[in-house]
N, C-alpha and C positions, 0 to 999 in steps of 0.2 A: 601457615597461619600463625600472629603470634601467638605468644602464652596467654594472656590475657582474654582474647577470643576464644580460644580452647575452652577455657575456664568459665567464660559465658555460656557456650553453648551448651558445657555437661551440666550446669543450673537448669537452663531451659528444658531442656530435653527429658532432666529429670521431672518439671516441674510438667511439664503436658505430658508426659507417661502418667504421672499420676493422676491426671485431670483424665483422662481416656479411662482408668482402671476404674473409675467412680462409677460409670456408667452415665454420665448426663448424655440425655437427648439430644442430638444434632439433627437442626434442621436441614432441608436441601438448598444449597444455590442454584434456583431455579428462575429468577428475575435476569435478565436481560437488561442491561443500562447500557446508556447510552453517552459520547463524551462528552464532556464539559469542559469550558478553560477555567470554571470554578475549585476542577478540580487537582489536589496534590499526588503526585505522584512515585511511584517508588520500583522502578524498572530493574528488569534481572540483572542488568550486568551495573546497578549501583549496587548492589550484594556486596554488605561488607566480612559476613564470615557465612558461613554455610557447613551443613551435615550429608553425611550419607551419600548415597551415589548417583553425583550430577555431573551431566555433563553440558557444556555453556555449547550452544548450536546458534549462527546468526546471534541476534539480540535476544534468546530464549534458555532459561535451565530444562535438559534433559533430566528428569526425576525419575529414578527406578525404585520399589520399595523404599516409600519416602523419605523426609529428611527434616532436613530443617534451613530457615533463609534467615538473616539477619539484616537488617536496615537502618544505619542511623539518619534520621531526618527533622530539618529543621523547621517546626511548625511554627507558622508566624500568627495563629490565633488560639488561644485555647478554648475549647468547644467539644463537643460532640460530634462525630463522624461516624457514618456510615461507611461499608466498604465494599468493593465490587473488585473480583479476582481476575484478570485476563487470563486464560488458563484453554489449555484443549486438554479431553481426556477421551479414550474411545471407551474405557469402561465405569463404572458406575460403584461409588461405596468406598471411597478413599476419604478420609476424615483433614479435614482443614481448619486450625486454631490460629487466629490472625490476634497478638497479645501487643499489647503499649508498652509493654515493662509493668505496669500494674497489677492490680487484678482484674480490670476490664481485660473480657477475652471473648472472640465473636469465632463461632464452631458450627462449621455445616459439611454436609456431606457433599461431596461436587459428585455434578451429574454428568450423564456424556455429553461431550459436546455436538454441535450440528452444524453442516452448512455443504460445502459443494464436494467434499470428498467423501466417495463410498465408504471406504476404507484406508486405514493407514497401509500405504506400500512401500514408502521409502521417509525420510526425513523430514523432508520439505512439503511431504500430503497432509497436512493436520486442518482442523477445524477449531481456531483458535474462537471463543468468545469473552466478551466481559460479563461475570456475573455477579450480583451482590448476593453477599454473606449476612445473611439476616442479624439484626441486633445493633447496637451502639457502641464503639468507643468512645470515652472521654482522653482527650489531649492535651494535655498543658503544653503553653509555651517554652518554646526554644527546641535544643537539640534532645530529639527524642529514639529509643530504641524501640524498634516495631520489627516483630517477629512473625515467620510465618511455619508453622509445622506440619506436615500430611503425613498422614498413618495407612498405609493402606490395606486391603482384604491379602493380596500377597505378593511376593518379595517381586515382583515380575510387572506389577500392575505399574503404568507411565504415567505423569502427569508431567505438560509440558509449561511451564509458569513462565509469562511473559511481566505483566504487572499489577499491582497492587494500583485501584485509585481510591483515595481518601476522597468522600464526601463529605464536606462541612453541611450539618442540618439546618445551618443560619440561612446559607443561600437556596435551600429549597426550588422556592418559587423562582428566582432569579435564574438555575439550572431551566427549570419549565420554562419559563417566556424567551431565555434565548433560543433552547429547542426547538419552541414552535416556530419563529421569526426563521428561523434557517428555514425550515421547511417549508414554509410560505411564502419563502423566497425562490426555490428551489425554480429550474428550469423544465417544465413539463413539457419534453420533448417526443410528443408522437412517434417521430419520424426515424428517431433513433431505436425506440423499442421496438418498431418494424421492419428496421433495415435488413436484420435477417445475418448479415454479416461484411466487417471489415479488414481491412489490409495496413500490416507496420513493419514499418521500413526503420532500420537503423542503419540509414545512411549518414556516415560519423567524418571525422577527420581522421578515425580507425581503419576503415575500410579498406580490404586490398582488394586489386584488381584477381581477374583468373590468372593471367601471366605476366610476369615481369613485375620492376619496382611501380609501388606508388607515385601518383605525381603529388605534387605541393595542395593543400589544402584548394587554397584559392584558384587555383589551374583545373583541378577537379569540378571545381563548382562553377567556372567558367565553360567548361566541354560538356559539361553534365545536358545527355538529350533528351530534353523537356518531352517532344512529342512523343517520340518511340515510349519512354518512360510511362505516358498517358495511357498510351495504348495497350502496352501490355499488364496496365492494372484495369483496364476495360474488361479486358479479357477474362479478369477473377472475378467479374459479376459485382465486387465490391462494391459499397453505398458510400463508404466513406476511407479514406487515407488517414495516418495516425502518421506522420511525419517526425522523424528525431531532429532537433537543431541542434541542439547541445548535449553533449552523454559523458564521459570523460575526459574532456577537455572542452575548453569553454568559448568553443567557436559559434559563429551562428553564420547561414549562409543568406548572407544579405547585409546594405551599408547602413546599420542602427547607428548613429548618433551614440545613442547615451552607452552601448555594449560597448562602442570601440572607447569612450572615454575608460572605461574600467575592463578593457578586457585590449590595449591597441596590438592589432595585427593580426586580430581573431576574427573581422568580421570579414565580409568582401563586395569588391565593385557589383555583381550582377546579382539580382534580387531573386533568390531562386525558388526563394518561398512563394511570393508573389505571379513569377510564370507557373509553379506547379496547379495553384489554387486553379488562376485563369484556365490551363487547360483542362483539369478535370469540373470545372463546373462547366464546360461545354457538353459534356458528359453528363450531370447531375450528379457530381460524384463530390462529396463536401472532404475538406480539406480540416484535419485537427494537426496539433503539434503538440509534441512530447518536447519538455524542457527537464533538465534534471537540475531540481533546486540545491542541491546541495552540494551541487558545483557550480553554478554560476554565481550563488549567495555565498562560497566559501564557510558552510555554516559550521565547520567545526574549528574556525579560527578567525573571528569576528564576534565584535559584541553586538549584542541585539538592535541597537540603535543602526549599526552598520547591515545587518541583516534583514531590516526593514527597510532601509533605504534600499536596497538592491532590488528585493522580491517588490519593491513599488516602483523604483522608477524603471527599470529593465520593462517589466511587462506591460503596465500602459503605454511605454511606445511601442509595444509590439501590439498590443490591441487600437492604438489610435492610426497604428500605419496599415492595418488589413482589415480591420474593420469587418464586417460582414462574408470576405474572404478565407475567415479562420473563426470555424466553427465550435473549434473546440479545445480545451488545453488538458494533457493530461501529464501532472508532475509527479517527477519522480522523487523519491529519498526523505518521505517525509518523517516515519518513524523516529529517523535519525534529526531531521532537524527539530521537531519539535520537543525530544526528550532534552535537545543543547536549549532551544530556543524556548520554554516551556510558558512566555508571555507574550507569546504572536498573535496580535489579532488578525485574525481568522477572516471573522465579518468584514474590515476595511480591504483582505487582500481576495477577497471573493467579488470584492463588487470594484476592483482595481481591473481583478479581471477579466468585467465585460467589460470596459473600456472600449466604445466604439460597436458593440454589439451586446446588446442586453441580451440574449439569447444565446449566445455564450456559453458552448456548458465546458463543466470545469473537476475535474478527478484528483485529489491526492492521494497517490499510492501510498498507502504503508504494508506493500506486500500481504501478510495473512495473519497480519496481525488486526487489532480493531480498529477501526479509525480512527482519526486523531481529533477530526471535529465534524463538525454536522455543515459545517459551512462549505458543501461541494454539491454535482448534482447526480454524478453516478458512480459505483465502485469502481475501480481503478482496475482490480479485476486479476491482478500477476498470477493465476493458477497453472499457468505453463501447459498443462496437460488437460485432457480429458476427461470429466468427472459427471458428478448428478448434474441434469440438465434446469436450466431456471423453472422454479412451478411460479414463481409472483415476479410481478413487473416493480412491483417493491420489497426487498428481500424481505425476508423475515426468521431468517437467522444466518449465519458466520459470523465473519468479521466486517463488512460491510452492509450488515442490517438496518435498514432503514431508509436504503440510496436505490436508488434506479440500477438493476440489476445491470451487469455488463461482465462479461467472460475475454481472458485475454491468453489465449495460447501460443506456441511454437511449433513452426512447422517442420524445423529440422532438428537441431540438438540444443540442446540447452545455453549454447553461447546465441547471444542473440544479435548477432554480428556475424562478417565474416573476415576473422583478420589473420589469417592462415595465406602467409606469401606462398603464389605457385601453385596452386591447389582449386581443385573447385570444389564449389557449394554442395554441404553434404546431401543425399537422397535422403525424400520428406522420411519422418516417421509415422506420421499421418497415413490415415488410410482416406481415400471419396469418400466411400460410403459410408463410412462413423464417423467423418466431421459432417456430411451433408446431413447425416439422420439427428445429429447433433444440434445443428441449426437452426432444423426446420422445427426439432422439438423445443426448442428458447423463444423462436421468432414469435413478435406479438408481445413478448416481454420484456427481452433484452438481445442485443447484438453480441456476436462472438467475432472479436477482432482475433484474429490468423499474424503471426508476425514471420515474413518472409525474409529469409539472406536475402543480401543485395550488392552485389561487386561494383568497384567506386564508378566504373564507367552506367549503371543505371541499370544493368540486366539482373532478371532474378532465374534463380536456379530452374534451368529447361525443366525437369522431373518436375518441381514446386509448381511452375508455371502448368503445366499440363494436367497435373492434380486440380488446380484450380479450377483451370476449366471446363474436367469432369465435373467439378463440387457446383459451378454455376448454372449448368444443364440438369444436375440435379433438383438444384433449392428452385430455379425458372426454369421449367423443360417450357 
């Protein structure tokens, strides 16, 4: 850290030590907000200096006996704002002073946070929410220092700070009306909140076979056996497919027009999306695809103008060529795109997305963080594991509060792929009977998509496969 920063922080530090020793009242961060593209933002890993003992995890500071955050940020209105903390904590009484550099300074106590995990058991189990910090900041224009401090009850107590959103109190109502417009929008899908449970496949250009070398992308996706493939997701009782096209590299299996202009030699002759769908709707089994936007939109090396044109014209030809055959999209990587992209409209790429099917439902994952906009129609869901089961068909706290609940786990280890030459698909971790009692206790509110290895020739792991099929006679005996 330089000198200079040092030299801010012992200011700070000394100056809310003494603001704590006074004894003022702090109220609790107990409200619940929800996103806005109104609003500014100030994410962990922009931290320009920091205190005490943190540790940066994903896009998150680990906070042990707290510290202090520093933020320089360039407001382009000066106004009054309000502020809402992204933060999980599992205990209660850790003091938070959110300071402009002024004397405007907003101080609440955070409360524990809520949502799909019991308890913390490893890193990645947290119960991240946004909440506001009651009171007002005033901001003046331009480059501003905004400060965040946690004090806590003791040296041991966590807090995990994702981000700081500025509310400007001009657009109020403006936050309201596009709130409700999303929501009004939204896809109210019976049929997915009874499905009870689905099946995801990360069949990649990654993918290896059980033995010997991979073939060529396109050779793969030409051999690929549609009906066997049908069949044995028949067999998991599955209501719906969660399909991968594109995951770390930016292939897609099928001949798009506009992917091969910006992506040539990634796409291929036989349409393989379009045979999967056809088969399993012989079945009644609906077909979604997983796109990973942050690879196909290159979003950490494009200007926004370039990043809009992709995530628009890539996806209406994929919604005007399946049309009614592709039920559902769920993107990946969006935390990260829209803290690069932080002026993406949302609403125009929500209704890009029914493109050819107004029914259409559509998820932006930002893992366990909060979401990024209200303009989706169910949580995305990345909890990996097994946790509290859905009690509301409309969440009503985590990180995806407010969306049509949906649970998204792994059935063998935590790579969600299988790209281990030589090797077969590891034995589930899963057990029947606590994913089926799992199910059965979500079903009616949200589906629990299951994400199965799959080796490039189209088979999934025998053990996976046979768990399933215990799980189907469970959930339909």
């Amino acid at each position: 850290m330089k000198r200079a920063g040092i030299f801010l922080l012992a200011i700070l530090m000394f100056r809310y030590g003494q603001t704590q020793i006074k004894g003022n009242v702090f109220a609790a961060a107990d409200r619940k907000v929800m996103p806005s593209k109104y609003y500014s933002m100030l994410y962990a890993d922009q931290v320009k200096d920091t205190a005490g003992n943190n540790k940066m995890m994903a896009s998150h500071w680990q906070n042990k006996g707290g510290g202090l955050f520093v933020w320089q940020k360039e407001i382009s209105t000066e106004g009054d704002y309000e502020a809402a903390m992204g933060y999980a904590a599992t205990r209660a009484g850790t003091l938070a002073t959110l300071s402009s550099g002024t004397d405007d300074s907003l101080r609440a106590e955070l409360v524990v946070t809520s949502g799909y995990y019991p308890a913390k058991s490893g890193w990645y189990t947290f119960n991240c929410e946004q909440r506001q910090l009651p009171g007002v900041l005033h901001l003046k224009k331009g480059l501003q220092t905004i400060s965040l401090r946690l004090i806590t009850k003791d040296k041991d107590d966590e807090t995990l700070l994702y981000a700081i959103a500025l509310i400007p109190v001009t657009k109020k109502n403006e936050i309201r009306q596009d709130s409700l417009l999303a929501e009004k929008s939204r896809v109210r899908a019976d049929w997915f909140a009874d499905a009870g449970y689905g099946v995801m496949f990360h069949w990649t250009s990654q993918v290896m076979p059980e033995h010997g070398a991979p073939k060529p992308y396109a050779q793969a996706v030409a051999d690929f056996p549609v009906e066997d493939f049908v069949n044995r997701v028949v067999k998991t009782g599955a209501a719906y497919v969660i399909l991968t096209t594109n995951h770390a590299e930016p292939y897609f299996p099928a001949p798009l027009t506009q992917w091969e202009k910006v992506y040539p030699g990634h796409t291929t002759r036989r349409d393989l999306v379009e045979e999967i769908a056809d088969g399993l709707q012989k079945h009644h089994i609906r077909l979604f695809l997983y796109l990973a936007t942050h690879v196909y939109s290159r979003y950490d090396s494009v200007d926004d103008e370039t990043f809009n044109r992709l995530n628009t014209g890539l996806i209406r030809e994929i919604g005007e060529r399946y049309k009614k055959k592709v039920a559902g999209f769920w993107f990946d990587g969006w935390y990260q795109c829209y803290e690069k992209h932080p002026g993406f409209d949302f609403e125009q790429f929500y209704k890009t997305c029914k493109t050819g099917n107004p029914e259409r439902m559509v998820a932006l994952n930002s893992w366990l963080y909060p979401i990024v906009s209200n303009w989706q129609d169910y949580w995305a869901g990345e909890v990996y594991t097994l946790g509290n089961p859905v009690s509301h068909r409309i969440m009503q706290d985590g990180p995806g509060r407010g969306l049509q609940s949906h649970d998204l786990v792994v059935m063998e280890t935590e790579n969600w792929l299988h790209t281990d030459r030589d090797t077969k698909i590891p034995k589930p971790h899963l057990k029947a009977e606590e994913l089926a009692r799992f199910i059965l206790q979500s079903k009616g509110k949200g589906p629990v998509t299951v994400n199965m290895q799959i080796y490039q020739d189209g088979r999934m792991g025998d053990e996976a496969l046979e768990l399933m099929e215990q799980v189907n006679k469970m959930v339909h005996p």
